[in-house]
DSSP file (Angstrom, degrees, kcal/mol; ACC not computed):
  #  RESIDUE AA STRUCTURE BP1 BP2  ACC     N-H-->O    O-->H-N    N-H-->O    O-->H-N    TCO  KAPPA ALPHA  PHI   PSI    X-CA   Y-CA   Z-CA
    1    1 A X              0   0    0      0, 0.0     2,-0.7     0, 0.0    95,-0.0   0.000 360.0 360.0 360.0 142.8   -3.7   13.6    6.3
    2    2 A X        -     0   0    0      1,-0.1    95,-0.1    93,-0.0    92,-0.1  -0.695 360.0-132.8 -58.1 101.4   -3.7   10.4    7.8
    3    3 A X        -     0   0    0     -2,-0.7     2,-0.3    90,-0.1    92,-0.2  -0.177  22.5-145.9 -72.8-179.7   -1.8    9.1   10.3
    4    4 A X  E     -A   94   0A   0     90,-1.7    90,-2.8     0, 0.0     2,-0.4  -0.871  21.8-114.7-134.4 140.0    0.0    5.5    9.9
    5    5 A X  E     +A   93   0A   0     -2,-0.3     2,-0.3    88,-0.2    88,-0.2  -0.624  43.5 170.1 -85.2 155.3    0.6    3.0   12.4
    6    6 A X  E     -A   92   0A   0     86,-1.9    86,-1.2    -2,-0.4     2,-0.4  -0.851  36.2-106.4-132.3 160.5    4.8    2.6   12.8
    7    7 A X  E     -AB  91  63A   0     56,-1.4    56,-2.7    -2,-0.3     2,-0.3  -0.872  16.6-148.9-107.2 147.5    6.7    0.5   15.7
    8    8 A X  E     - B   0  62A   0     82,-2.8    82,-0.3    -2,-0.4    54,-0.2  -0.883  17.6-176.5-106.8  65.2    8.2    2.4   18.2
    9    9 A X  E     - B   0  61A   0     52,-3.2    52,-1.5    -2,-0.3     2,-0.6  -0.638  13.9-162.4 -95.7 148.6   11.5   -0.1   19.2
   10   10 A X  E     - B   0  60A   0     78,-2.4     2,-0.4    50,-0.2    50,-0.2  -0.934   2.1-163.9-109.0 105.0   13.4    2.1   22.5
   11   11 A X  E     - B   0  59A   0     48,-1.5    48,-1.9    -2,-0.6     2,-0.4  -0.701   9.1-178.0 -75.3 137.4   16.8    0.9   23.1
   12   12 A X  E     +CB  86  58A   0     74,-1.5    74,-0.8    -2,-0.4     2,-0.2  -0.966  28.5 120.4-136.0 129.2   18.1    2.0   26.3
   13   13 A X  E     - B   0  57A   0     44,-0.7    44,-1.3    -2,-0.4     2,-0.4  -0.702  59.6 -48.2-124.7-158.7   21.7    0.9   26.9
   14   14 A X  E >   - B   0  56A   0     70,-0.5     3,-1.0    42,-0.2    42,-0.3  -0.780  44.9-134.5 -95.3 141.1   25.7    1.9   27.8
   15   15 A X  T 3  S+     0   0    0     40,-2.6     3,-0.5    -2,-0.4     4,-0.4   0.562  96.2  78.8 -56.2  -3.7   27.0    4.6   25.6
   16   16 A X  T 3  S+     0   0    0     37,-0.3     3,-0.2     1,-0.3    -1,-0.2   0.817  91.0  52.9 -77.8 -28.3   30.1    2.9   24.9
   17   17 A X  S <> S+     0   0    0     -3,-1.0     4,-1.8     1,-0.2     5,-0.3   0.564  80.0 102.4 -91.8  -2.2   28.2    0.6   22.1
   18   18 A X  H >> S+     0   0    0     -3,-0.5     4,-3.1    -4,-0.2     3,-1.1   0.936  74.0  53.9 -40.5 -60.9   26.8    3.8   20.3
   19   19 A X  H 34 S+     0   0    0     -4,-0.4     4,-0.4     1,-0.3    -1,-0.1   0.833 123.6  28.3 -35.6 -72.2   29.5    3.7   17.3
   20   20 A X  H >> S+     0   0    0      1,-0.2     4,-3.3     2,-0.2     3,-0.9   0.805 118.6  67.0 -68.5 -17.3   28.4   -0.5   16.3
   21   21 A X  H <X S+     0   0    0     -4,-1.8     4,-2.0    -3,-1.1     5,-0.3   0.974 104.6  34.7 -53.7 -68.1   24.9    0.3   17.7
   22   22 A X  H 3< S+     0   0    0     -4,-3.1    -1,-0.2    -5,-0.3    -2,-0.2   0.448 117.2  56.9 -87.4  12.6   23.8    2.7   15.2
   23   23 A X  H <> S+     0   0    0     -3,-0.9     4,-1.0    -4,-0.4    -1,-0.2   0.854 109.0  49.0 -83.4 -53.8   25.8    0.7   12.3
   24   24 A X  H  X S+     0   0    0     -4,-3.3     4,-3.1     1,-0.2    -2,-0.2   0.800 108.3  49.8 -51.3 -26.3   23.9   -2.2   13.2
   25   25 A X  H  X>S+     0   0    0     -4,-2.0     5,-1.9     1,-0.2     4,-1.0   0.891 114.8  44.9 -83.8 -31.8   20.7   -0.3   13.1
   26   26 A X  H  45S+     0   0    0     -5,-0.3    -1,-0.2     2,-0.2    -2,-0.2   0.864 114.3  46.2 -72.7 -26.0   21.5    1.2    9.5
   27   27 A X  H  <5S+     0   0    0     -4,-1.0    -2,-0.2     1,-0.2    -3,-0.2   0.949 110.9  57.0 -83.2 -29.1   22.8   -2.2    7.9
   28   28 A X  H  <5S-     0   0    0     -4,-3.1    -1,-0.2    -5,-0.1    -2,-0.2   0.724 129.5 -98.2 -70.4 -14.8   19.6   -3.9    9.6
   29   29 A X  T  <5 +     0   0    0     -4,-1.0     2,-0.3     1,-0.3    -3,-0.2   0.494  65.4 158.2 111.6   0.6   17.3   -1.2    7.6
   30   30 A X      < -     0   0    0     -5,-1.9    -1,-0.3    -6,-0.2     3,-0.1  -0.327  34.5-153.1 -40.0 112.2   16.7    1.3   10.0
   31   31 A X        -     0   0    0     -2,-0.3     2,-0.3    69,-0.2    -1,-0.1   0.514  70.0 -40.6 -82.4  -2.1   15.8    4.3    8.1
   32   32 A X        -     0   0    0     -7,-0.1     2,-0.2    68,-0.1    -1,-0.1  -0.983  55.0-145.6 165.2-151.3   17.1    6.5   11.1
   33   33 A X        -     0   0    0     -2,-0.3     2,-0.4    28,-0.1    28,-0.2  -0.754  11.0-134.1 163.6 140.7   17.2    6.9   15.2
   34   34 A X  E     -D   60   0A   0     26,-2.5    26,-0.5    -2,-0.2     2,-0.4  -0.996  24.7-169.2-114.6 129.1   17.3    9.5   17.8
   35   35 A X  E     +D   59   0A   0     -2,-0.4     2,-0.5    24,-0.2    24,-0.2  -0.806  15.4 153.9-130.6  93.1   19.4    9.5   20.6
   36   36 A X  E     -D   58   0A   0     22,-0.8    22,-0.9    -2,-0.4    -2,-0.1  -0.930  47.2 -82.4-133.3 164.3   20.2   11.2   23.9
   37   37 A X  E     -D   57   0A   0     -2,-0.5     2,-0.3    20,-0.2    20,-0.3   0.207  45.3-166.9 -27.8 125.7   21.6   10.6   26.9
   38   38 A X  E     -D   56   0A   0     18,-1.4    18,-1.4   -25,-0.2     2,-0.5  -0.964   5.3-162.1-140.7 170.8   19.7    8.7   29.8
   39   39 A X        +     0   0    0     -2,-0.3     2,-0.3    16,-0.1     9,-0.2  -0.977  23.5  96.4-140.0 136.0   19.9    8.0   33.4
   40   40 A X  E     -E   47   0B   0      7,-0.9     7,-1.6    -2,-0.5     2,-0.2  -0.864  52.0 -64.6 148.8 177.9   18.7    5.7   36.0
   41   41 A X  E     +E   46   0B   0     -2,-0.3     2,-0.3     5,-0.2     5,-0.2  -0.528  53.7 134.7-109.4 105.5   18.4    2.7   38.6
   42   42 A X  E >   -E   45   0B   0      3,-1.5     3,-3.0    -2,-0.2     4,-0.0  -0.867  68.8 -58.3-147.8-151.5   18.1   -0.9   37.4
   43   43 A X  T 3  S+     0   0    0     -2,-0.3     2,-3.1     1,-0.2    -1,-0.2   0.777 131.4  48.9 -47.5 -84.3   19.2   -4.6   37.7
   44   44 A X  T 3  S-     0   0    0      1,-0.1    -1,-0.2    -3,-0.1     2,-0.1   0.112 121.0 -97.2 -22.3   6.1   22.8   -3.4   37.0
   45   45 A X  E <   -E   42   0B   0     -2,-3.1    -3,-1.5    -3,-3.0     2,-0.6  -0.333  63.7 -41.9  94.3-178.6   23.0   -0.4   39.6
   46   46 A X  E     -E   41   0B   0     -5,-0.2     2,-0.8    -2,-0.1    -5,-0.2  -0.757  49.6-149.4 -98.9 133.9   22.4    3.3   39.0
   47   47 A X  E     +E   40   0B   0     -7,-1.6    -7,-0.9    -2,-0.6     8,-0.1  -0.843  19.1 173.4-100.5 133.1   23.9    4.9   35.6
   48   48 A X        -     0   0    0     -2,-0.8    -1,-0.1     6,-0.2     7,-0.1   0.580  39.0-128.1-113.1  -1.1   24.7    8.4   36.3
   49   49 A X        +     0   0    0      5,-0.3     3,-0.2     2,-0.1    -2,-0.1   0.979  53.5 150.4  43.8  56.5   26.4    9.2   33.0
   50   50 A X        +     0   0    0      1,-0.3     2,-0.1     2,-0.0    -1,-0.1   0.698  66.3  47.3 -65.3 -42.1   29.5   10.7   34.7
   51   51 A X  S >  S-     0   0    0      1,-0.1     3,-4.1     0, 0.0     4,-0.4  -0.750  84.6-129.5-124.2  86.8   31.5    9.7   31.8
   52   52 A X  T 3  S+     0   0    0      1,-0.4     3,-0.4    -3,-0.2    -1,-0.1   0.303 115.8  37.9 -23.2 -61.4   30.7   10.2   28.4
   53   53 A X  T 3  S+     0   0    0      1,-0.2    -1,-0.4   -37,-0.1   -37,-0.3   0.398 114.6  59.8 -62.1  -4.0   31.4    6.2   27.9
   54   54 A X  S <  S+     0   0    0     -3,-4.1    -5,-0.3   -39,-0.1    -2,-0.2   0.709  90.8  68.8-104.6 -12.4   29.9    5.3   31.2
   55   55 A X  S    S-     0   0    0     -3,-0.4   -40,-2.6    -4,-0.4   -39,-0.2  -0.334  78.3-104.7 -94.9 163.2   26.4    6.4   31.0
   56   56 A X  E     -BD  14  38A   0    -18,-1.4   -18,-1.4   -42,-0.3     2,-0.4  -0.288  20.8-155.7 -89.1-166.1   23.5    5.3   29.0
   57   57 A X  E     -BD  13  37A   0    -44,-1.3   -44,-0.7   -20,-0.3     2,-0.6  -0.947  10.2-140.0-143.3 174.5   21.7    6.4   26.1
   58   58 A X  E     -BD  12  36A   0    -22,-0.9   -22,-0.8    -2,-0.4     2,-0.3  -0.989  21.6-174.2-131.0 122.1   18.1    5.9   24.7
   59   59 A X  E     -BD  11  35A   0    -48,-1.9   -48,-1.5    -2,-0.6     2,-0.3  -0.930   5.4-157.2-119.0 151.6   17.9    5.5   21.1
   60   60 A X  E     -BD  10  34A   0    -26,-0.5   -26,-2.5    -2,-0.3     2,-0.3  -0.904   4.8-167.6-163.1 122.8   14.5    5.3   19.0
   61   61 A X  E     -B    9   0A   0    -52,-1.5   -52,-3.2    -2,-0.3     2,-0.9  -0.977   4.5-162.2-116.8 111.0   13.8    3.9   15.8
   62   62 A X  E     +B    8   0A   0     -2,-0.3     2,-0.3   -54,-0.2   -54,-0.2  -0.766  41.0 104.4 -76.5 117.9   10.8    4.5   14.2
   63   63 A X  E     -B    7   0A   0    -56,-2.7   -56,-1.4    -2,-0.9     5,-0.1  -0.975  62.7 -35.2-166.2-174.7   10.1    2.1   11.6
   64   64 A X    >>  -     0   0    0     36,-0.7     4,-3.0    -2,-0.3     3,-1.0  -0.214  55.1-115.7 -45.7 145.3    8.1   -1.2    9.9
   65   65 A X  H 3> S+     0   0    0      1,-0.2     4,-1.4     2,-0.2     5,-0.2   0.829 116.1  46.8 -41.0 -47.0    7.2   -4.0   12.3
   66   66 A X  H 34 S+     0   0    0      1,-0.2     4,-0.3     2,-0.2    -1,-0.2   0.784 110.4  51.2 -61.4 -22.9    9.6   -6.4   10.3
   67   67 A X  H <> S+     0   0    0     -3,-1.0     4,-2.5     1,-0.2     3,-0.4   0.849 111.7  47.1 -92.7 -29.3   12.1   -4.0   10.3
   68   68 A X  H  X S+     0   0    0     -4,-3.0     4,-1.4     1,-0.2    -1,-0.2   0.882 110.8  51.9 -67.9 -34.2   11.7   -3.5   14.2
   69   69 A X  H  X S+     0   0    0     -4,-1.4     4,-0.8     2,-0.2    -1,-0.2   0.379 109.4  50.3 -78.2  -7.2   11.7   -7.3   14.9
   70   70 A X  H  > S+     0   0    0     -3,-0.4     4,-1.0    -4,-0.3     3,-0.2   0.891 106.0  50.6 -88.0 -56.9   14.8   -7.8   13.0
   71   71 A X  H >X S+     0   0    0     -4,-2.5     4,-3.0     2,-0.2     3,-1.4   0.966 120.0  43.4 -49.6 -55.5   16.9   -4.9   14.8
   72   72 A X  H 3X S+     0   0    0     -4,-1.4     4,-0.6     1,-0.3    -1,-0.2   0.776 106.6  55.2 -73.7 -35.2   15.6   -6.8   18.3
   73   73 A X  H 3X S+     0   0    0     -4,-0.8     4,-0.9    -3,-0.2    -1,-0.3   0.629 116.4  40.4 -31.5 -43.0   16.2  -10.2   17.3
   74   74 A X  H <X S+     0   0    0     -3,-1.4     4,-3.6    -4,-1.0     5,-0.2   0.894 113.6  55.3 -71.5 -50.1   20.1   -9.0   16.5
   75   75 A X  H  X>S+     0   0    0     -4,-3.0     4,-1.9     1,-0.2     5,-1.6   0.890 112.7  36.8 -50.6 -34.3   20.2   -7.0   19.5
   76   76 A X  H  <5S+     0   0    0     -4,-0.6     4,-0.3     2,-0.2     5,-0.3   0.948 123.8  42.9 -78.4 -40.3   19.2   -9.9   22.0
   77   77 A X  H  <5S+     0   0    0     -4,-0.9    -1,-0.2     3,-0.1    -2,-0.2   0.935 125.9  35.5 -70.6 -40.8   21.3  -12.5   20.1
   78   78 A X  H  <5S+     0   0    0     -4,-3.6    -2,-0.2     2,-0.1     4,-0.2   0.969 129.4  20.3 -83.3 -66.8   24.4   -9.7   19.6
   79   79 A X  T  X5S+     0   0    0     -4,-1.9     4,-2.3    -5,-0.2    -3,-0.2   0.543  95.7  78.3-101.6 -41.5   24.4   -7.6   23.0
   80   80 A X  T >4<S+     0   0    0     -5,-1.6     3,-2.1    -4,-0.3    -3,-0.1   0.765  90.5  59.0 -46.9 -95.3   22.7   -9.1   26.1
   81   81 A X  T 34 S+     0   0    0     -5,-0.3    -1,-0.2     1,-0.3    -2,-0.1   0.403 118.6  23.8 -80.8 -50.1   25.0  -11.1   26.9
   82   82 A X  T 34 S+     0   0    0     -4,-0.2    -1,-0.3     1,-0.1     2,-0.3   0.523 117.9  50.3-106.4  -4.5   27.9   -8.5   27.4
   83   83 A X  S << S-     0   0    0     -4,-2.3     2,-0.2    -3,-2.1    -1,-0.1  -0.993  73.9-109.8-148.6 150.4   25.8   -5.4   28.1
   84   84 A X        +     0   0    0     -2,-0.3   -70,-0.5   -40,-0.1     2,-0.1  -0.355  57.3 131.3 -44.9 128.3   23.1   -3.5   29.9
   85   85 A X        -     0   0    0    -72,-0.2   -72,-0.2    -2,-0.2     2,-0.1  -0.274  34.0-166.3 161.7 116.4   20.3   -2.8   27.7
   86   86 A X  B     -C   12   0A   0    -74,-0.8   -74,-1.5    -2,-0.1     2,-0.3  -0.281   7.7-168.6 -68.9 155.5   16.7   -3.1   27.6
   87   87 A X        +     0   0    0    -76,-0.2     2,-0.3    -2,-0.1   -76,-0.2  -0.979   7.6 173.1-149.5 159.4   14.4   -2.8   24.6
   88   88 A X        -     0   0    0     -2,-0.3   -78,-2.4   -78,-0.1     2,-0.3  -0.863  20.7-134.0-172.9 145.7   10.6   -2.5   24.4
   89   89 A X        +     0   0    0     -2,-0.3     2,-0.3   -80,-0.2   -80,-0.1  -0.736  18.0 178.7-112.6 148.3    8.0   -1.8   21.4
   90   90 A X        -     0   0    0     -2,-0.3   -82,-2.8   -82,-0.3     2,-0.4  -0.971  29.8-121.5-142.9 141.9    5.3    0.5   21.4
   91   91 A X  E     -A    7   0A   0     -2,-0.3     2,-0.3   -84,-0.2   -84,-0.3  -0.873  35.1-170.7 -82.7 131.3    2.8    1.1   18.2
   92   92 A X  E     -A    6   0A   0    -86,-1.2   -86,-1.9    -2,-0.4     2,-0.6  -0.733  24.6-132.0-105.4 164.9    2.8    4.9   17.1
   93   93 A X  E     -A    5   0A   0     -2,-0.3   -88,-0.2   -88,-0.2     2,-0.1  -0.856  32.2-165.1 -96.7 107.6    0.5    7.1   14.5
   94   94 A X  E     -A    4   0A   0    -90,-2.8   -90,-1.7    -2,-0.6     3,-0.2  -0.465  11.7-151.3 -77.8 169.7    3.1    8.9   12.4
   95   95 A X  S    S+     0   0    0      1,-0.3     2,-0.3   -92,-0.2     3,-0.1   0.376  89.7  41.0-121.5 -17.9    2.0   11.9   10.1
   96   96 A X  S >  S+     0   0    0      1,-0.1     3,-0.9   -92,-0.1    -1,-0.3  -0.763  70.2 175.8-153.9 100.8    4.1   11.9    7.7
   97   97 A X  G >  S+     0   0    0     -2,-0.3     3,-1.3     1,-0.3    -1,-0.1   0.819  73.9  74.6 -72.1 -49.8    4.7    7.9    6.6
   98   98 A X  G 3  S+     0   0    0      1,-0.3    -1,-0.3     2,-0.2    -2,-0.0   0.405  84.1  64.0 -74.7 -19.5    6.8    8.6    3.8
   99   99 A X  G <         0   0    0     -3,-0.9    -1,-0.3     1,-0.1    -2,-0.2   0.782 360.0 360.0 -75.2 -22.9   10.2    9.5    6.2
  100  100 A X    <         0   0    0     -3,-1.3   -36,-0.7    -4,-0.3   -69,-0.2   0.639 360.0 360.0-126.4 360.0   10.3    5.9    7.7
């Protein structure tokens, strides 16, 4: 088999926005996301995830380019403003095309 190129978009934010986070990412066409818990130092201080709502998370959605420049476009327009949270795209090979 062949692998396939995918985008790779990483959200790294507060936990508090999971619930509309992963709503948006399904009405936007996100075919799934994986998500745990992250920690560390940035413009905004250190998150130590202390508190189930205080901490961040890392989410990653593999999926089409458009579909990845649409979720990031929302994100920036919808969420900077009022929250931590970084994003950044990376090309992957996937193995099995047909899940995303």
């Amino acid at each position: 088999m062949q692998p396939e190129t995918k985008k790779l978009l990483t959200i790294v934010t507060e936990a508090v926005i999971e619930a509309s986070l992963t709503a948006d990412l399904k009405r936007l066409g996100a075919g799934g996301y994986t998500i745990v818990e992250a920690r560390g130092s940035g413009s905004r201080g250190v998150r130590d995830a202390g508190w189930t709502t205080s901490g961040n998370i890392r989410v990653e959605v593999v999926c089409e380019p458009a579909v990845a420049a649409r979720i990031a476009d929302h994100l920036r327009e919808n969420y900077y403003r009022d929250y931590a949270m970084i994003l950044y795209l990376s090309d992957v090979s996937v193995l099995r095309p047909e899940k995303f």
